[in-house]
N, C-alpha and C positions, 0 to 999 in steps of 0.2 A: 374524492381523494385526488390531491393533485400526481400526477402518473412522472413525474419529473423523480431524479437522485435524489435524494436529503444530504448533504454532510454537512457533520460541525465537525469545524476543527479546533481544538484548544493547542494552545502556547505555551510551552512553559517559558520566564526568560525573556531577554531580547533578541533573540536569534532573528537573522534574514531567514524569513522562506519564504516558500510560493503562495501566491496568493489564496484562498479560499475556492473562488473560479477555476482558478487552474488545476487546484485539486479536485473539484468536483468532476469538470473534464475528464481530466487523464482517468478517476475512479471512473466514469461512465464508460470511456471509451471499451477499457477494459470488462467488464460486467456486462456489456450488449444491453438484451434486452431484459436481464436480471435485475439490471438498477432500475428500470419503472416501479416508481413505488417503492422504493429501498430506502434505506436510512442506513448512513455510515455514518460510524463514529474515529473522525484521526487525531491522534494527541500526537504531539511533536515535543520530545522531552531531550533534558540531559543525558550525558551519559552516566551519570550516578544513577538515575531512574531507570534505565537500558539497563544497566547490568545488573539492579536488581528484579526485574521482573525477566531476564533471559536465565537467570541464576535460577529463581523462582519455577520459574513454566519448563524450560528448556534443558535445568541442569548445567548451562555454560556461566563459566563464572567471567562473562566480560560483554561489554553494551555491545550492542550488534543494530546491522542497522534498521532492520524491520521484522517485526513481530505481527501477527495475523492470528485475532481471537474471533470465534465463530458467535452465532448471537448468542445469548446465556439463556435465553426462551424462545419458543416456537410464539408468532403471531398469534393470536385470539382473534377468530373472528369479529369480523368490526374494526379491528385494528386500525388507524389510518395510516399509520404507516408498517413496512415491513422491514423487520432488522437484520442485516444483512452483515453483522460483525464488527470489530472494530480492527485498525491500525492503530499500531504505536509507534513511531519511526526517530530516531536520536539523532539530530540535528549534528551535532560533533562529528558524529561517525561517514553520515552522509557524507556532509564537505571533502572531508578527509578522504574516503575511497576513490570521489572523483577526482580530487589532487591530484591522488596517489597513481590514479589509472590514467589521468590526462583526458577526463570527460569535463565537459561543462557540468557544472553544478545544477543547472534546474535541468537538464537531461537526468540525469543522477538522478533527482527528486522523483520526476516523471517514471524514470524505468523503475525505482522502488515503490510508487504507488501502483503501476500498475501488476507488478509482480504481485505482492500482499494481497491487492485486490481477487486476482485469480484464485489464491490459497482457499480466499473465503470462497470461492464459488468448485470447488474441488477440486484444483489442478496441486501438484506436486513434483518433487523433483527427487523422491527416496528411489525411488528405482530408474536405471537410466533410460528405459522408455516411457515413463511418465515426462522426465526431465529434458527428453527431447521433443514431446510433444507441448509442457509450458511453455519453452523456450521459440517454440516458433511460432506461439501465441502470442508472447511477448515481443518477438519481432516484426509479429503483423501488424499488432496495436500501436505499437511504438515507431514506425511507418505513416500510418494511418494519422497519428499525430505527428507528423513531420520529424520525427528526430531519426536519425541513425540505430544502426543494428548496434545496442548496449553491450555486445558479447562481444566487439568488434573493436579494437583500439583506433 
């Protein structure tokens, strides 16, 4: 079994995003030593497809920018690979919040993959000590890959 990440990323669209590579990075960075052997799945959708599967899962009736679903099965022995969840991330909304915040866009990308990423691996932000302990996870990995603290304008 090759010990390396898996991810596919599907496209809706003609949207710019990041590359394949860079997604698989920034997902590894964040996952440690979880992603050996992992398989991720990221779709990069519109925001009609956003807001209905946030409508859907979440109850919010509006695209948002990253969504984090657990695997739908536990591995079977023998497996060659191990599924570690998918991302859904809406390209529109992306762009937009880093506009909006005055971040670079592939930073933006970066700190939404690797937030999502953590969700899958148990981290959370419902209570504010969980939400301060993702958060400085998020800013060590995101460090770690060279970009700036994303909470930081």
């Amino acid at each position: 079994m090759s010990r390396a990440l898996s991810v596919e990323v599907l496209r809706r669209g003609r949207t710019r995003t990041p590359a394949a590579t860079e997604i698989r990075a920034w997902a590894a960075a964040a996952l440690g030593r979880r992603a050996r052997g992992g398989e991720l799945a990221v779709r990069i959708v519109g925001a009609a497809e956003s807001r209905r599967l946030n409508a859907h899962y979440r109850g919010r009736d509006a695209p948002t920018n990253v969504l984090s679903f657990p695997p739908a099965r536990q591995p079977r022995s023998g497996d060659e690979r191990r599924p570690l969840g998918d991302l859904v991330l809406c390209a529109p909304v992306v762009r937009a919040e880093a506009r909006g915040r005055g971040k670079r866009v592939r930073a933006h990308w970066a700190h939404l993959i690797v937030h999502g990423a953590l969700h899958l691996i148990g981290y959370d932000h419902e209570h504010s000590r969980d939400a301060r302990r993702m958060e400085r996870r998020e800013v060590a990995v995101m460090r770690r890959l060279g970009f700036a603290n994303p909470y930081r304008s």
